[in-house]
C-alpha positions in Angstrom: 0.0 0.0 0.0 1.3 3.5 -0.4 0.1 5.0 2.7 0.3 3.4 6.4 -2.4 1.3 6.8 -3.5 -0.3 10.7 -2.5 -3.4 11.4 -6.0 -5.2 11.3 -6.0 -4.3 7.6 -3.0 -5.7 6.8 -3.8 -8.6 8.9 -7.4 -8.8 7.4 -5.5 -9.0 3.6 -3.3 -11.2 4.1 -6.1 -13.7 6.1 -8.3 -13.2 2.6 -5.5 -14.1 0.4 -4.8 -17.2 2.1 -8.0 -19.0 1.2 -7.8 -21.5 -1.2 -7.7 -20.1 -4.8 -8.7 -16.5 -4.0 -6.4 -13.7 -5.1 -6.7 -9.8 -3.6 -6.6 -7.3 -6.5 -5.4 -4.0 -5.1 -5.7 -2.5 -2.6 -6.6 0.8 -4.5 -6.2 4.2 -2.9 -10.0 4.8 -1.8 -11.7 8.4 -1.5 -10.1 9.2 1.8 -6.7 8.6 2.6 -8.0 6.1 5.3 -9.7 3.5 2.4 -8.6 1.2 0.5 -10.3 -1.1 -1.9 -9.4 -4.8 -2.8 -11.2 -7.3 -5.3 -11.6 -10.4 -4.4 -11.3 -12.7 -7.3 -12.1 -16.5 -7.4 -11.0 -18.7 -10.0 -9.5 -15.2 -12.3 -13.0 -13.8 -11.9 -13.9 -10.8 -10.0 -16.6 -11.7 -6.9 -16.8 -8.9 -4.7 -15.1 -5.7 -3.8 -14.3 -4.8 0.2 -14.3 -1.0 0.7 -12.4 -0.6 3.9 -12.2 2.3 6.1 -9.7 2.4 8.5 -11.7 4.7 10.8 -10.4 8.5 11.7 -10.2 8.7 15.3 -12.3 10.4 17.4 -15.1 11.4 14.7 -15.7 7.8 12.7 -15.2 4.3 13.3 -14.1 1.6 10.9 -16.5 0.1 8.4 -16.1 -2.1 5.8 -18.4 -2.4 2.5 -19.2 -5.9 0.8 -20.5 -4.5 -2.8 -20.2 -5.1 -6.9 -20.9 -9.2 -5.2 -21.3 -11.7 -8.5 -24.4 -14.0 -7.6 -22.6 -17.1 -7.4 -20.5 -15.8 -3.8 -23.9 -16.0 -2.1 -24.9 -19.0 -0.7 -20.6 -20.2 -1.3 -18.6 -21.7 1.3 -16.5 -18.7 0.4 -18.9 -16.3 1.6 -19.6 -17.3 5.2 -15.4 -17.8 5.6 -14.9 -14.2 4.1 -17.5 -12.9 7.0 -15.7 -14.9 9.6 -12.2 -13.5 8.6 -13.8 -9.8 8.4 -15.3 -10.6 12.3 -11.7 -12.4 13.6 -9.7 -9.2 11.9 -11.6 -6.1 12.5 -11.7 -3.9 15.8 -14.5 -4.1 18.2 -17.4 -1.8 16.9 -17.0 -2.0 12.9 -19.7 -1.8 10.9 -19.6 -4.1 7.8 -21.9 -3.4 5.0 -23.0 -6.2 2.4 -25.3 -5.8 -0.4 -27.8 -8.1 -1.7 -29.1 -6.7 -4.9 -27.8 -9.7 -6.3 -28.6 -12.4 -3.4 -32.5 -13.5 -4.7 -33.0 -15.5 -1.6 -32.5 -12.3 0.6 -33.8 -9.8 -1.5 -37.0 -11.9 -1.4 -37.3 -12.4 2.4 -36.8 -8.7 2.8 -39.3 -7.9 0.5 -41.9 -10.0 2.0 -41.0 -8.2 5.4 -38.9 -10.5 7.4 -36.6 -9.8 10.1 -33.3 -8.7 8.3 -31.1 -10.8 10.7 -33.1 -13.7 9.9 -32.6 -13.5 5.8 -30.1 -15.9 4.7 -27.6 -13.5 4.3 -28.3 -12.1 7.9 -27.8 -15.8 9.6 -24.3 -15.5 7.4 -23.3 -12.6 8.9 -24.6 -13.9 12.4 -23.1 -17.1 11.8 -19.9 -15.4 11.2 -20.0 -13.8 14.8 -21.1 -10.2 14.0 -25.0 -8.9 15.2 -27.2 -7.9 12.3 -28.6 -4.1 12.6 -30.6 -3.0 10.0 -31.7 -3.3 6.4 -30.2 -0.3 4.8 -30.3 2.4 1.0 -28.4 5.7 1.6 -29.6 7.9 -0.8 -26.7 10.2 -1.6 -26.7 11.4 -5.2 -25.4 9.2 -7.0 -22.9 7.2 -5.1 -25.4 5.3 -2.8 -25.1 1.7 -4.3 -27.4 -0.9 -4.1 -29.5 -2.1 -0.6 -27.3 -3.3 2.0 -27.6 -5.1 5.3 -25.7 -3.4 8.1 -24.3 -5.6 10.6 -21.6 -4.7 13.6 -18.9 -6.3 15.3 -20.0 -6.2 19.3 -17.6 -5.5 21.8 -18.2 -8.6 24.1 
């Protein structure tokens, strides 16, 4: 990376890009100096992006985003184990983001009006240790993205 980067992050990397045939493209300089972003390809092709924040002390805490996800990662074995790495390598209190637009099942359940955190993709996230908040579209312009679950690593 080409600016100093925590610890977790570099931790969190190198965790991702030891699973079994994933690859890490990037990480690209982000917005802010404190994000990155890194593709995670499978097999050559491209199945998500992570945004990651790093956080900027006091004012905002680390997040990471889960977005651009190819069908075929939902419902994977490599999906719940990229969830549980996020939850071993992040700091207490990070949000992570993850967008269904492209998980059916989920995008379904929510639509029909069920709990978020009991959609299939909020038992991964729950199943991977973190607490599911909220159901979430930030309307921002034009760089809001697609529907995401929030969910939030608890300080236990």
């Amino acid at each position: 990376m080409d600016r100093i980067s925590p610890k977790w992050v570099e931790d969190l990397l190198s965790a991702l890009s030891a699973l079994d045939g994933v690859s890490l493209r990037g990480p690209r300089r982000g917005r802010f100096r404190e994000e990155v972003n890194v593709d995670l390809v499978l097999g050559g092709r491209r199945v998500a992006t992570l945004k990651i924040f790093f956080g900027r002390k006091p004012y905002y805490g680390p997040w990471i985003e889960v977005f651009d996800v190819d069908a075929g990662f939902y419902g994977s074995s490599m999906e719940g184990e990229v969830y549980r790495i996020i939850h071993r390598h992040v700091p207490c209190g990070t949000v992570v983001y993850v967008e269904y637009v492209n998980d059916s099942d989920t995008r379904s359940q929510l639509f029909r009006g069920e709990d978020p955190s009991l959609s299939r993709l909020g038992l991964a996230l729950r199943g991977a240790g973190m607490r599911v908040v909220k159901d979430w579209y930030f309307p921002e312009g034009w760089l809001e993205g697609a529907p995401k679950l929030q969910a939030v690593k608890d300080c236990a």
